[in-house]
C-alpha positions in Angstrom: 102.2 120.7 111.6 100.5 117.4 112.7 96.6 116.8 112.7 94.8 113.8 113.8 91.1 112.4 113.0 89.3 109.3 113.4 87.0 107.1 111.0 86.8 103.8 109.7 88.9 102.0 106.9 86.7 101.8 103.8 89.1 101.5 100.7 93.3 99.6 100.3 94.9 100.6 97.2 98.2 98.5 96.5 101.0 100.5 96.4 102.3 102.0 93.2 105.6 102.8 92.4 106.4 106.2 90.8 110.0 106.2 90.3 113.2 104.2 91.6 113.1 106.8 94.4 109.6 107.1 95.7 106.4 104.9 95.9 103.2 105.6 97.5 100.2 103.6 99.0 96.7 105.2 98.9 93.2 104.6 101.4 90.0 106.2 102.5 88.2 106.3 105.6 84.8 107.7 106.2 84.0 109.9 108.8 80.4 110.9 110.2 79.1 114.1 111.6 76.3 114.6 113.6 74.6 118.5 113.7 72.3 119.2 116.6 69.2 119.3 114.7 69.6 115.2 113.7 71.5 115.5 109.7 74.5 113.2 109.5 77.0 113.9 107.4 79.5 111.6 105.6 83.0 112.3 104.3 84.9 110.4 102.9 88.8 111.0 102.9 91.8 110.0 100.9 95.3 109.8 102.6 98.7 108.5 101.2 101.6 107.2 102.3 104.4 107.0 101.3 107.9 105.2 101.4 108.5 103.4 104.5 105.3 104.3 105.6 103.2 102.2 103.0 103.2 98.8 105.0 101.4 100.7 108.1 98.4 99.4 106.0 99.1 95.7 106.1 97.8 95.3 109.7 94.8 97.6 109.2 91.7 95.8 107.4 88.3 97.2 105.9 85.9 98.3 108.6 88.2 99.0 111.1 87.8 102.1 112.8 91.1 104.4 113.5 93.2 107.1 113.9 95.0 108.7 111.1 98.4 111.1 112.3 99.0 113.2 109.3 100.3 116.1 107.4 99.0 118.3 104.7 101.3 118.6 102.0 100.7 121.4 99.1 102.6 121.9 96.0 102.5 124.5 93.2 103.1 122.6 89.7 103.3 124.0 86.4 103.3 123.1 82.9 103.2 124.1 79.3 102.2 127.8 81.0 99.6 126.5 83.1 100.1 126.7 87.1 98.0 123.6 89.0 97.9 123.5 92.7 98.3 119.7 94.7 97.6 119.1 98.1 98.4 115.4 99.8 96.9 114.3 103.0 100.2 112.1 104.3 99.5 110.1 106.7 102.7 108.5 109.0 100.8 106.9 111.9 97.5 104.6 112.0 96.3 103.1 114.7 93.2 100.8 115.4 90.3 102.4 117.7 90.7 100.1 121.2 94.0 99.1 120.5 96.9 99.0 122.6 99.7 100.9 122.0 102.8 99.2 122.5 106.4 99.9 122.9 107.5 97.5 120.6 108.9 98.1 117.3 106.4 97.4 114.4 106.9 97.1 110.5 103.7 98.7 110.6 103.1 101.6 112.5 106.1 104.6 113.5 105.7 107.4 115.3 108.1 110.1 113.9 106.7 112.0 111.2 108.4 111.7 107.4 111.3 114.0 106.7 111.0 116.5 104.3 111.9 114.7 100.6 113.9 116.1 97.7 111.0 116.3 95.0 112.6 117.8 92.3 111.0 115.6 89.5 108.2 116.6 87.1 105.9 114.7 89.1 102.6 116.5 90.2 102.6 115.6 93.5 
């Protein structure tokens, strides 16, 4: 299942490598609600990406307001007895508020969402 939402690009992480099979690239982008009665809320959201998908960051900078394509990700870890619950916000598609989307192939941005990996490491996440 795919879900979209819209905010502006306040943190780049560099990408870290976890193993010689998978890397990941982190940001966060604020997002602000309005109720009827005049409060404003503001969230603030971490995504990842990850593989192929980590240089659809390089042509997004700080400020700029976009649109995040993701998917919600949960895993069920355990260890030494104790069971731990992750969830990952992975993001496969950004794209800049006002932009134009072209036909073009980018480096950058794709538009088919990641393929389910073989995570069969000890890794958390």
């Amino acid at each position: 299942m795919s879900f979209e939402i819209s905010g502006k690009i306040i943190e780049k992480f560099d990408i870290v490598v976890i193993s010689d099979r998978f890397k990941k690239r982190e940001f966060v982008i604020e997002i602000k609600e309005s109720t009827p009665n005049g409060f404003e809320y503001v969230e603030t959201i971490k995504f990842q990406l990850t593989q192929d998908k980590c240089g659809a960051l390089d042509s997004v900078n700080l400020s700029d307001d976009v649109t995040i394509h993701f998917n919600i990700k949960g895993k069920r870890w355990e260890k030494d007895g104790k069971v731990n619950y992750f969830n990952n916000l992975d993001a496969w598609r950004i794209e800049k508020q006002g932009s134009v989307k072209s036909d073009a192939p980018s480096a950058s941005v794709t538009d088919i969402p990641p393929a389910e990996l073989d995570e069969t490491d000890d890794l958390p996440f």
